[in-house]
VMD Tcl script that builds the backbone (N, CA, C; Angstrom):
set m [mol new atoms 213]
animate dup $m
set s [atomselect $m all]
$s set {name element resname resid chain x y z} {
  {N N UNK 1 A 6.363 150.481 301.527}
  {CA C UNK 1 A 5.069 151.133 301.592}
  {C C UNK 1 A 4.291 150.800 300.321}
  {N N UNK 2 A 3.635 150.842 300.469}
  {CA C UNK 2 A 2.456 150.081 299.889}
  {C C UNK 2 A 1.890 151.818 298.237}
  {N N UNK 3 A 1.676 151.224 297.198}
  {CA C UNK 3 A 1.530 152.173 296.431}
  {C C UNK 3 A 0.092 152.570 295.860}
  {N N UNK 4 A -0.184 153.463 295.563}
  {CA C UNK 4 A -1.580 153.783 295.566}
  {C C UNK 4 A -2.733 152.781 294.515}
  {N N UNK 5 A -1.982 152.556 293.692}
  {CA C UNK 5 A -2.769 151.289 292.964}
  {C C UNK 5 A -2.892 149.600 293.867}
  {N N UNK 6 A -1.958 149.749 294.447}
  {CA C UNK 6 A -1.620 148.058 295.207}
  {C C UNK 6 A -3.172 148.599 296.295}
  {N N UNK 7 A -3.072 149.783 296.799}
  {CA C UNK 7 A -4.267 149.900 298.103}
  {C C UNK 7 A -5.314 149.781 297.363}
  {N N UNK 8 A -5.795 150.798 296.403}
  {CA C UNK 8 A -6.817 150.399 295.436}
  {C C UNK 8 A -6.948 149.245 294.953}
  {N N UNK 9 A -6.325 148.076 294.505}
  {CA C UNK 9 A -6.549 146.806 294.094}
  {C C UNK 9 A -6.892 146.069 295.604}
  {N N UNK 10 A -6.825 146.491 296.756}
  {CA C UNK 10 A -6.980 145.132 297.599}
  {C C UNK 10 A -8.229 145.779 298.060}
  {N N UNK 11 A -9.210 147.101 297.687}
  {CA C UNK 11 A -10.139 147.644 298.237}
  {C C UNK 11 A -11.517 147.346 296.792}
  {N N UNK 12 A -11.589 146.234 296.476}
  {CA C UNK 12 A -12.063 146.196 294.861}
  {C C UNK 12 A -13.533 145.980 294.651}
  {N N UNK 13 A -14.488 146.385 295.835}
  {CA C UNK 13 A -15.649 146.249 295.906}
  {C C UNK 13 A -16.241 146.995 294.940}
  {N N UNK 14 A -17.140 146.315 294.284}
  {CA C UNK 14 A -18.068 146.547 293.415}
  {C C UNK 14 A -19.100 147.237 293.151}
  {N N UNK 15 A -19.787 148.083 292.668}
  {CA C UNK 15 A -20.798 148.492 292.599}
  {C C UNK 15 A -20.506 149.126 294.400}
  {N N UNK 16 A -21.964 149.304 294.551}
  {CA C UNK 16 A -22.089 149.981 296.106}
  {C C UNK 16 A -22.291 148.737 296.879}
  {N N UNK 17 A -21.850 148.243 298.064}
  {CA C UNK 17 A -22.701 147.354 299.194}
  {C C UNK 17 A -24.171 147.792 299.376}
  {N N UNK 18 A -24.493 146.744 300.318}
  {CA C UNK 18 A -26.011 147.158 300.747}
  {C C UNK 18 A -26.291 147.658 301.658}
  {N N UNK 19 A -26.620 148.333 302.284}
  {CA C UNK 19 A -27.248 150.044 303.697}
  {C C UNK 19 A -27.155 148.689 304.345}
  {N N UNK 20 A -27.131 147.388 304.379}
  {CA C UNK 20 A -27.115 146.838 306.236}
  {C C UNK 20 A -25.672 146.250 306.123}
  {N N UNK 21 A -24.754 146.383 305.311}
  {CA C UNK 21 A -23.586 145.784 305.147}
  {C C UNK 21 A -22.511 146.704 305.301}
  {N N UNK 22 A -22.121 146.405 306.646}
  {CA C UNK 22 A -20.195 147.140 307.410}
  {C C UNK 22 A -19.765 146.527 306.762}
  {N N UNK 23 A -18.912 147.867 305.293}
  {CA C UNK 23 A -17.486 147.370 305.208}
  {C C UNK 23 A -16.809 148.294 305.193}
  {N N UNK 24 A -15.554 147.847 305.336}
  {CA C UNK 24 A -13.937 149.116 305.061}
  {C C UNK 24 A -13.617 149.705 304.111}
  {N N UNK 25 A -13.543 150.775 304.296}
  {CA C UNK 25 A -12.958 151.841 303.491}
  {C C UNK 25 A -12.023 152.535 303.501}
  {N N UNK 26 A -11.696 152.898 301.837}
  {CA C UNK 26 A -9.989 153.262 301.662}
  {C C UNK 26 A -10.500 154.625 301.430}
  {N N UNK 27 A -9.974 156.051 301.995}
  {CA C UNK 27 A -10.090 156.958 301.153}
  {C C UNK 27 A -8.942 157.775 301.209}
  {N N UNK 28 A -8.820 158.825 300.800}
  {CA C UNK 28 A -7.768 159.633 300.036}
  {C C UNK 28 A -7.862 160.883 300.411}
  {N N UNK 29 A -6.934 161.739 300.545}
  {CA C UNK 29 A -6.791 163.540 300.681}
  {C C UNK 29 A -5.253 163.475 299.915}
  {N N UNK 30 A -4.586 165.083 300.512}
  {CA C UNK 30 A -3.781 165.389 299.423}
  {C C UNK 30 A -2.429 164.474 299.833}
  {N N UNK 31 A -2.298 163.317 301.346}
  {CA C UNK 31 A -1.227 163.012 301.785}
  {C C UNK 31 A -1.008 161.573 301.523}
  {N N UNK 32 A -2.150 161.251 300.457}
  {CA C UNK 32 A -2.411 159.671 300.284}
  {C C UNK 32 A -3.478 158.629 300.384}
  {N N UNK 33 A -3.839 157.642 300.357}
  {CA C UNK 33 A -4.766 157.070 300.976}
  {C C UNK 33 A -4.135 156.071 302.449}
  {N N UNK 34 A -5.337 156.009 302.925}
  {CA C UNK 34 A -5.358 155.457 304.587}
  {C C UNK 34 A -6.928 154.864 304.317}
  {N N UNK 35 A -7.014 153.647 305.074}
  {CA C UNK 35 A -8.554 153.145 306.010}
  {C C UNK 35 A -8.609 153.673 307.191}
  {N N UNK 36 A -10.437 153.986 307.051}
  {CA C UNK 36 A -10.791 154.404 308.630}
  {C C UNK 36 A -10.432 153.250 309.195}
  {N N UNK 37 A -10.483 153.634 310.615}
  {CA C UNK 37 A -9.790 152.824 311.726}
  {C C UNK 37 A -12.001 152.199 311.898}
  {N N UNK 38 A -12.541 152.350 311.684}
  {CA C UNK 38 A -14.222 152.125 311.947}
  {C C UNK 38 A -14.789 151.393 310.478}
  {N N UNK 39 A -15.997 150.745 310.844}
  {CA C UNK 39 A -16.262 150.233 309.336}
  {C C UNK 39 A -17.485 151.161 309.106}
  {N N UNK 40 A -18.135 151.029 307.695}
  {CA C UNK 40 A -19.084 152.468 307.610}
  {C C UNK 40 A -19.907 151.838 306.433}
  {N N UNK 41 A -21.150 152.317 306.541}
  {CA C UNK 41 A -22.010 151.340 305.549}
  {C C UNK 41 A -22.372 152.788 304.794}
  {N N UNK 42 A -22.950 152.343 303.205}
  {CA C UNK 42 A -23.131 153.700 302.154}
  {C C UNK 42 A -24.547 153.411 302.455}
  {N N UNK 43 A -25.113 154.701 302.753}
  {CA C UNK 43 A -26.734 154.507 302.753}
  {C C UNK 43 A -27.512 155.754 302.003}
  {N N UNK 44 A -28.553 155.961 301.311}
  {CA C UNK 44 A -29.001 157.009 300.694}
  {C C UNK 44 A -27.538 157.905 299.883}
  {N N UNK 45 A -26.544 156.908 299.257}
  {CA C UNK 45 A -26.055 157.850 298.488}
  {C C UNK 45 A -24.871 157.937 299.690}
  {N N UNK 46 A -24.297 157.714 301.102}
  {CA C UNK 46 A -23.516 158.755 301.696}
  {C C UNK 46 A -22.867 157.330 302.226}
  {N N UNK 47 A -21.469 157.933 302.535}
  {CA C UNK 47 A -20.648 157.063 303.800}
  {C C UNK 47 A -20.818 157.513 305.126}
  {N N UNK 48 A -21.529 156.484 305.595}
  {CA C UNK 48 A -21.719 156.767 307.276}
  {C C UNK 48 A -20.973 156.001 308.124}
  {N N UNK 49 A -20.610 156.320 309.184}
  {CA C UNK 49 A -20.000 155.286 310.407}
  {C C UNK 49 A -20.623 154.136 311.235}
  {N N UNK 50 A -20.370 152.919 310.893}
  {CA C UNK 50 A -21.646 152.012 311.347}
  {C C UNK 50 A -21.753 152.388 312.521}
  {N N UNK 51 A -21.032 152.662 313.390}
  {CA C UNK 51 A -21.783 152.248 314.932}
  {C C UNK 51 A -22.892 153.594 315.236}
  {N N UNK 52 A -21.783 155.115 314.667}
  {CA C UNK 52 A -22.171 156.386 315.095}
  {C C UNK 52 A -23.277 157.067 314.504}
  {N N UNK 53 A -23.133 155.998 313.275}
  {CA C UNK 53 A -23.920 157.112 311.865}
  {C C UNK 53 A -23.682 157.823 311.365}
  {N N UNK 54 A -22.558 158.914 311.913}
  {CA C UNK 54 A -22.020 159.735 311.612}
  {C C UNK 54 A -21.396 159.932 309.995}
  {N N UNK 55 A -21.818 160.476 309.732}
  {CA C UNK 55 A -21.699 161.188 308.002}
  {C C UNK 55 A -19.614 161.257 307.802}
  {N N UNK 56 A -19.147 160.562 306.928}
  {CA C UNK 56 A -17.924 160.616 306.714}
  {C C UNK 56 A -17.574 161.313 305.477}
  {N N UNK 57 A -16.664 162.199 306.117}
  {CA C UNK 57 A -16.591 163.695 305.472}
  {C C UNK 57 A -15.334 163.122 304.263}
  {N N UNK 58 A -14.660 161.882 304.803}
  {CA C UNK 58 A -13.317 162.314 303.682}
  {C C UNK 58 A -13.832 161.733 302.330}
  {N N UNK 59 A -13.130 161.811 301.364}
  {CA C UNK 59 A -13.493 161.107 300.278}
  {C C UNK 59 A -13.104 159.512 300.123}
  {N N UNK 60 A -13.968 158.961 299.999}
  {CA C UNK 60 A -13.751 157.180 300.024}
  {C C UNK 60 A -13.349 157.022 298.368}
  {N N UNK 61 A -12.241 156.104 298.373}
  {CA C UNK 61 A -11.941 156.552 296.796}
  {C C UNK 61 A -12.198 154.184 296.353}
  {N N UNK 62 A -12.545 153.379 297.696}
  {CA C UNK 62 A -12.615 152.156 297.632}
  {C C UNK 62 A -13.047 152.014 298.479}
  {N N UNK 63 A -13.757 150.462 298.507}
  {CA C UNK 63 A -14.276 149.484 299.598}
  {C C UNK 63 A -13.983 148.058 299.802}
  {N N UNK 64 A -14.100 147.110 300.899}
  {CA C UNK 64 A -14.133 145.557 300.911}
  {C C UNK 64 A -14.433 145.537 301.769}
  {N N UNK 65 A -15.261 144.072 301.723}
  {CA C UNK 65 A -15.814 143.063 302.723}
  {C C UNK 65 A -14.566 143.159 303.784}
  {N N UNK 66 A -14.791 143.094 305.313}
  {CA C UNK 66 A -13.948 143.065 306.065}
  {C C UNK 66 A -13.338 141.630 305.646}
  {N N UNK 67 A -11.983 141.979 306.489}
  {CA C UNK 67 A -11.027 141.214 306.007}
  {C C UNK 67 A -10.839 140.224 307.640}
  {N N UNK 68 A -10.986 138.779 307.609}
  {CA C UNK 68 A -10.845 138.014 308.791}
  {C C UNK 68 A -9.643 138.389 309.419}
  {N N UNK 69 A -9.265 138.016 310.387}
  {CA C UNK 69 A -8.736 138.827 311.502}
  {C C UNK 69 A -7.504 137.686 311.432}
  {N N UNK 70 A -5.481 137.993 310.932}
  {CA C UNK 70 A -4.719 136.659 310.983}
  {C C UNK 70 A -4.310 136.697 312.357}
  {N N UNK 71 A -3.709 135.292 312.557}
  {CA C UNK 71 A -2.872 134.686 313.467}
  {C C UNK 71 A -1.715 135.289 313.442}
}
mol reanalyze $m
mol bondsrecalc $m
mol representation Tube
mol addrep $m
């Protein structure tokens, strides 16, 4: 299993993305970190759900450019 710095190092986006840019996010509660299963763009300050819009309640503690899809 993967350790909380190794998830944080592969989530190493910079600064904020830009409101038209889906990417993935790592966030955290008291059982660890996990990625949403959805990608979610930061807009006015907030993490939203790209497709839904929907306001994402957990705490995002990282981000990255989606990751190409392996063989």
């Amino acid at each position: 299993m993967a350790t909380r710095l190794q998830r944080l190092a592969e989530f190493d986006g910079n600064g904020e993305p830009s409101p038209d840019e889906a990417v993935q996010v790592l966030c955290e509660d008291k059982s660890g970190t996990y990625q949403l299963p959805f990608a979610c763009r930061r807009v006015n300050g907030e993490w939203r759900n790209s497709e839904s819009g929907s306001l994402v309640e957990a705490m995002v503690v990282g981000w990255r450019r989606p990751r190409e899809a392996r063989s």
